[in-house]
C-alpha positions as CSV (number, residue, x, y, z in Angstrom):
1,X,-51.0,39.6,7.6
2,X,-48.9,38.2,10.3
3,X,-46.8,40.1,12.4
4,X,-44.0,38.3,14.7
5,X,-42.1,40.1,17.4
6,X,-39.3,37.9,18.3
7,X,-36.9,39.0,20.8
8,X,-33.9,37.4,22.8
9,X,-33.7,40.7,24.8
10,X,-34.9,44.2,24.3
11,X,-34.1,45.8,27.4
12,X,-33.7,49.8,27.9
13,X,-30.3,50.6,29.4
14,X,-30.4,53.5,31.3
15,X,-28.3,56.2,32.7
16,X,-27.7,57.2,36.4
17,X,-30.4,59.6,36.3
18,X,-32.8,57.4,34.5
19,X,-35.9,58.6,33.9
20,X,-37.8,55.2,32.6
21,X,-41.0,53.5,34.0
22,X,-41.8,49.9,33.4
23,X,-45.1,48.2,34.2
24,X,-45.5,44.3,33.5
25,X,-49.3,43.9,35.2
26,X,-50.9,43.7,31.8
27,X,-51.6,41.1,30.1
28,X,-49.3,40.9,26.4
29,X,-52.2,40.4,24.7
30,X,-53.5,44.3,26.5
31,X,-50.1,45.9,25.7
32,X,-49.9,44.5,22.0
33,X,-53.4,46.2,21.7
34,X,-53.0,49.0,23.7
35,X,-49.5,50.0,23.4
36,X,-48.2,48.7,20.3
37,X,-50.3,48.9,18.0
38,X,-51.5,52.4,17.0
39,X,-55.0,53.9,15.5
40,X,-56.3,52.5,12.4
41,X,-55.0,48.6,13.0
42,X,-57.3,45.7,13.8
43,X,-55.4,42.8,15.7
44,X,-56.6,39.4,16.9
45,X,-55.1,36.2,17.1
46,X,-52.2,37.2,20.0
47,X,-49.8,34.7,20.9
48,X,-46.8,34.6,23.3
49,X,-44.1,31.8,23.1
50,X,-46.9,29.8,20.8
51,X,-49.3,29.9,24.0
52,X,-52.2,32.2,25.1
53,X,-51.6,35.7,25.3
54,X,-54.1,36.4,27.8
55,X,-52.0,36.3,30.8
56,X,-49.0,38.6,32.4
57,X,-45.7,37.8,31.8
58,X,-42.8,39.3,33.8
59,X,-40.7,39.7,29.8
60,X,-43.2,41.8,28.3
61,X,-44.5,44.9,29.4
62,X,-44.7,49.1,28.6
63,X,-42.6,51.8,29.1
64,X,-42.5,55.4,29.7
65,X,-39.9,57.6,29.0
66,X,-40.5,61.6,29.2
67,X,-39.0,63.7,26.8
68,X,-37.1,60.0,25.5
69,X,-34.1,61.6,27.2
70,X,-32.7,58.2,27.8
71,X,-34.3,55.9,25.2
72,X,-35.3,57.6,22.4
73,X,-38.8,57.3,22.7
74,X,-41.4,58.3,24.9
75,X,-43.6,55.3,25.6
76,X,-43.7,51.6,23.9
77,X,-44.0,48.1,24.3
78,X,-41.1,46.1,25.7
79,X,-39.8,42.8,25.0
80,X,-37.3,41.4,27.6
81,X,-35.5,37.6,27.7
82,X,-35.6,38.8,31.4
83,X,-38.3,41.0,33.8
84,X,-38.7,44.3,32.0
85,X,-38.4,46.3,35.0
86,X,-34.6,45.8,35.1
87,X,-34.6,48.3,32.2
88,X,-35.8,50.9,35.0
89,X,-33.1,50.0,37.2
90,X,-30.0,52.6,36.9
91,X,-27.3,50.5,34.9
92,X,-24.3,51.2,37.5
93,X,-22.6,47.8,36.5
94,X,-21.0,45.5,34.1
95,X,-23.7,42.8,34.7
96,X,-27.0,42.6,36.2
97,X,-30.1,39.8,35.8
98,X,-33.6,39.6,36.8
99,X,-35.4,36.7,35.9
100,X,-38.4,36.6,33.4
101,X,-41.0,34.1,33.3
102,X,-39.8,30.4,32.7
103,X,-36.0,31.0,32.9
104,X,-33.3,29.3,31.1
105,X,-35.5,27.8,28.6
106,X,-34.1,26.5,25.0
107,X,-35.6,28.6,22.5
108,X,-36.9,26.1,19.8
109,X,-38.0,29.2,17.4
110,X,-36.9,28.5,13.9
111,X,-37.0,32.5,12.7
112,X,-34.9,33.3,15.5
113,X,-32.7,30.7,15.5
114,X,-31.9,31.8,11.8
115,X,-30.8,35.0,13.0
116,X,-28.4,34.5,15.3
117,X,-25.6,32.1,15.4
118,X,-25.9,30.5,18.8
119,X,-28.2,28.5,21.3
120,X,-31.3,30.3,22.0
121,X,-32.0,30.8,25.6
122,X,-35.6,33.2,27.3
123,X,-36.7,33.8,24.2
124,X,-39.6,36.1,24.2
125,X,-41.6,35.8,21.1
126,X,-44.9,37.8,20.7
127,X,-47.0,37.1,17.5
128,X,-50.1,38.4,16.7
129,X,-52.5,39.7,13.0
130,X,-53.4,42.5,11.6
131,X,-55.7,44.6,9.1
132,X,-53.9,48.0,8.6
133,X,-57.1,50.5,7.5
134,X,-54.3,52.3,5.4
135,X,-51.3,51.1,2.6
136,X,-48.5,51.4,5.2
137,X,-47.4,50.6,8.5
138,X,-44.4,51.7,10.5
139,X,-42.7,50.5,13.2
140,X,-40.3,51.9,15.7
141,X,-37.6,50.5,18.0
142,X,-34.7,50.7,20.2
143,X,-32.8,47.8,20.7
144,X,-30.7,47.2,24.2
145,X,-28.7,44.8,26.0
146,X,-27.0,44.0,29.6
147,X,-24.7,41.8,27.6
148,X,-23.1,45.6,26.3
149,X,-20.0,45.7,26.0
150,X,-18.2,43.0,27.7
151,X,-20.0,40.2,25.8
152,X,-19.5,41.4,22.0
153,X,-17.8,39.5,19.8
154,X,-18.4,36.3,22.4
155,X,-21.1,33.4,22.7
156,X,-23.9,35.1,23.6
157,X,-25.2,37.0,20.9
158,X,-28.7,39.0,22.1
159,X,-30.5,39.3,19.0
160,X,-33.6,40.9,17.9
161,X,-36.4,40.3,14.8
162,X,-39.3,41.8,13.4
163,X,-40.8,39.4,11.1
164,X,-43.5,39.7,8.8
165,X,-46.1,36.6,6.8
166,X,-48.6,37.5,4.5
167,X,-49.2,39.4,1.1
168,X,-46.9,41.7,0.0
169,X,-48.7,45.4,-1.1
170,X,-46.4,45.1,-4.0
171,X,-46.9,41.8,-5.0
172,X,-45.8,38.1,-3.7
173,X,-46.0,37.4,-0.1
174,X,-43.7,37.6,3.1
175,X,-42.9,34.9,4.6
176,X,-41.0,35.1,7.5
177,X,-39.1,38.1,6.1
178,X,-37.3,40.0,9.0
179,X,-37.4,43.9,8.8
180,X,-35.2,44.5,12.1
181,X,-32.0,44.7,10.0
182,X,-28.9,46.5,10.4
183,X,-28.8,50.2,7.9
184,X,-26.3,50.2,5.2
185,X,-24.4,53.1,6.3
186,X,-22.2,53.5,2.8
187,X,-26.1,54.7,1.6
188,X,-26.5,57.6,4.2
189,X,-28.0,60.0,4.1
190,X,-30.5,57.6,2.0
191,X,-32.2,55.4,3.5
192,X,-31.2,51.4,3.1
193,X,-30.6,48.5,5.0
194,X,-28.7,45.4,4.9
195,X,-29.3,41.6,5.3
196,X,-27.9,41.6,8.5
197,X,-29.8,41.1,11.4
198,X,-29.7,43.4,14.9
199,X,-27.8,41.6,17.6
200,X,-24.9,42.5,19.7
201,X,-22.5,40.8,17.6
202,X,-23.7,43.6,14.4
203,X,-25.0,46.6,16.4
204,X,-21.7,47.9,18.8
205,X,-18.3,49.7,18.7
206,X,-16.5,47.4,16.9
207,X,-14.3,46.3,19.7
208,X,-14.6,42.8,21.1
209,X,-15.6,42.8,25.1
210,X,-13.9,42.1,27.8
211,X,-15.3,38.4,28.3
């Protein structure tokens, strides 16, 4: 089955007493490996942007986060259009920026591209297979942005997918089908989600920002 992380930006806003640690040494192939992916999953075949995986990029990295006081969760792998160790920087400002790898690039990715409705700019796209040894798999994630708050509702929309190719446990296949997607909440306290994808444009107060 293949897997496809495709992010515009998944970066950790933190607080003024921000407890999270960011490394970017690894290589993404390492930290999809060794971070990611959990016991009980064989993966091969890891790609970043379509290219080899076997080198460090400054937009994809780990994280450490005791007690997930500030994010949620404890450790993971982070996606970033931008160098992940901004998200370890204390967020004392409307804006900030620190260049990734290969700035200001056009995205050219046709999943991503269908989830959000402007130009694509840094995208960070990790993509990689995998043999679960079980019938399941589970995936957990915090989506962030510097473009909170003053930017919702304008045109740049941060957007984040999950998407998954292959055979479906329950018949057909997947192809392409994105699983980051926004929960229904007229079904809570059941679970359910709807078609719409997680960007800042579907995931915020509800308010339009500032710019």
């Amino acid at each position: 089955m293949r897997k496809i992380l495709t992010a515009a930006l998944v970066l950790l806003a933190s607080s003024a007493f921000c407890q999270v640690t960011t490394d970017n040494s690894q290589t993404v192939e390492w930290y999809v490996q060794n971070v990611l992916v959990g016991g009980g999953v064989t993966v091969s075949g890891v790609t970043y942007n379509g290219g080899p995986a076997n080198v460090p990029v400054l937009n994809v990295g780990e994280f450490t986060n005791p007690g997930a006081t500030d994010v949620g969760l404890a450790q993971g792998m982070i996606l970033g259009s931008g160098d992940i160790t901004m998200a370890s920087q204390l967020n004392t400002g409307g804006s900030s920026s620190k260049h990734g790898t290969n700035p200001g690039a056009v995205g050219t990715d046709p999943d991503l591209n269908g989830i959000s409705s402007v130009t694509i700019y840094d995208e960070c796209i990790v993509e990689f297979d995998f043999i679960p040894d079980g019938d399941s798999i589970k995936f957990n994630y915090v989506f962030s942005s510097e473009e909170y708050e003053e930017f919702v509702c304008s045109n740049f929309n941060d957007a984040f997918g999950f998407f998954l190719t292959g055979p479906n446990p329950l018949g057909g296949t997947y192809n392409a089908q994105n699983i980051a997607l926004v929960p229904d909440p007229a079904a809570w306290p059941t679970v359910s989600f709807t078609s719409t994808p997680v960007a800042i444009n579907t995931i915020n107060p509800g308010v339009a920002g500032s710019s």
